[in-house]
Residue, then its C-alpha position, 0 to 999 in steps of 0.5 A: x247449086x252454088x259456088x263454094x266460097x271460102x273464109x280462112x281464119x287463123x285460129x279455131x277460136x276467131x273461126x267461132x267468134x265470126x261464125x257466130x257473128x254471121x249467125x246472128x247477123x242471119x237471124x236477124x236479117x230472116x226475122x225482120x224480113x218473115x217474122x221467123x227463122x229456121x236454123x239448122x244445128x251440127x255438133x262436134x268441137x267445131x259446131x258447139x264452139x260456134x254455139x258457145x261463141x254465140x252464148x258469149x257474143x254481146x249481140x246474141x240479144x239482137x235475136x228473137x229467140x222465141x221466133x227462132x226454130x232450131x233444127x239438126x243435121x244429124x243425132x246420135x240414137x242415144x238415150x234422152x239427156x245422154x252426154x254424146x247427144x248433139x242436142x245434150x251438148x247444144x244445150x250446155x253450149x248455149x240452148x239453156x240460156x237462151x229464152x227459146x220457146x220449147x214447141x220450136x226446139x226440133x230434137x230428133x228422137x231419143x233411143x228411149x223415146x217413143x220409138x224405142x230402139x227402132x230408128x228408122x221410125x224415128x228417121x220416118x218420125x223427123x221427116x213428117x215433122x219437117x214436113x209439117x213445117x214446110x210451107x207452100x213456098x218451101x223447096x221440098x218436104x223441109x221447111x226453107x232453112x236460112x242456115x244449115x251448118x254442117x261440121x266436116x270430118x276427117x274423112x269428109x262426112x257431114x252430118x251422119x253421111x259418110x263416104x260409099x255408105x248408103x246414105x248418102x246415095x239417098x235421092x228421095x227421103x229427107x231423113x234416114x236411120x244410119x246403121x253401122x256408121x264407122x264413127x261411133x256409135x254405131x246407130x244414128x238420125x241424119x238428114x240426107x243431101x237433098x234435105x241439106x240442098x234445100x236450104x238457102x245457106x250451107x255453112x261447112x265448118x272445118x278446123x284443125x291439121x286432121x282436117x286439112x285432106x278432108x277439106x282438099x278433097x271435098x273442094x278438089x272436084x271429089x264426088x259425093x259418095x267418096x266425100x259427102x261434103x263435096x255435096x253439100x251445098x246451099x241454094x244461095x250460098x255455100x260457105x266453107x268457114x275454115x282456119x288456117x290449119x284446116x286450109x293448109x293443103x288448098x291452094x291459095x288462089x281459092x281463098x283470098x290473103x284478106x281472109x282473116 
């Protein structure tokens, strides 16, 4: 487990522009050292401003975006192309203007897939195929992911694991179907804490005054199943990319007056 660190930036727009300069400087770094990189993806205001960032950022083109495997934290059980999919929206946001090779896009599976309206075949299906990219030297049934970013909301859930529901006192499957999520829609594809665990870097974003308690609650020493992203941690670094709106009820002592 490693030591949350936090970076306070003063607006939503700058938090974006550096996340997405990170991300790069990430990529990058996992390409020249294995050859590849493993990404995982988090939607919402927050998670696609990241995407879209990058979309505008000169230096996108440092990345080999063939060499790159894109997965998501969580998805909503919607049809294919349907304009609340994570995947929809990343794709509008940055994924159609990048030359991304197809086989090395993770989408979780669609309410109108292969598996019909069935989700937790769908939640079984994404954990094979995560499974299948682990390697010997990977911790766990996942591949090692470089970044795993995960939006943070309102009432501490990330990805599609929210406070006291089920999933997130999941210990051993990688992957889960939600049901009855208060956020709707109702039904939903999430990874579990475990699977987040595993990668080297968690990146938690948080912007905005509606997620000012959220973020004190989560670094004030909260459990897991009352705030899901007091879980939420990498292997090597835990990062919580916040402005200045959602650090307002911390403490100035956990961040630095250099952060910008």
């Amino acid at each position: 487990m490693s030591t949350p660190q936090l970076v306070v930036h003063r607006d939503k727009e700058l938090m974006a522009q550096a996340a997405a300069a990170r991300l790069i400087t990430k990529i990058v770094d996992a390409q020249a050292s294995t050859g590849s990189a493993n990404v995982v993806l988090t939607g919402g205001r927050n998670g696609n401003g990241v995407l879209a960032a990058l979309a505008s950022a000169p230096a996108r083109d440092a990345i080999d975006w063939g060499r790159l495997d894109l997965w998501w934290g969580d998805e909503r059980f919607l049809p294919e192309g349907d304009p609340e999919r994570n995947i929809t929206q990343a794709e509008e946001a940055l994924l159609d203007s990048v030359p991304l090779d197809p086989k090395r896009v993770h989408a979780m599976p669609a309410s109108d897939g292969p598996y019909g309206t069935d989700v937790e075949a769908a939640a079984d299906a994404y954990a094979e195929e995560l499974a299948r990219a682990a390697g010997p030297a990977n911790h766990g049934a996942v591949p090692t992911f470089d970044v795993l970013m995960l939006g943070v909301g309102p009432d501490t859930h990330v990805a599609s694991l929210f406070p006291e529901h089920p999933g997130v006192r999941e210990t051993e499957r990688t992957v889960i179907g939600v049901h009855g999520s208060p956020k709707p829609p109702p039904t939903r594809v999430s990874l579990t804490l475990p699977a987040i665990r595993s990668a080297r870097e968690v990146w938690l974003l948080a912007a905005g005054e509606d997620k000012a308690n959220a973020v004190a609650m989560a670094l004030s020493g909260a459990g897991e199943i009352q705030a899901p992203a007091a879980g939420a941690y990498g292997r090597a670094r835990t990062l919580w990319l916040l402005d200045t709106a959602a650090a307002s009820q911390l403490p100035r002592s956990l961040y630095p007056p250099a952060s910008a």
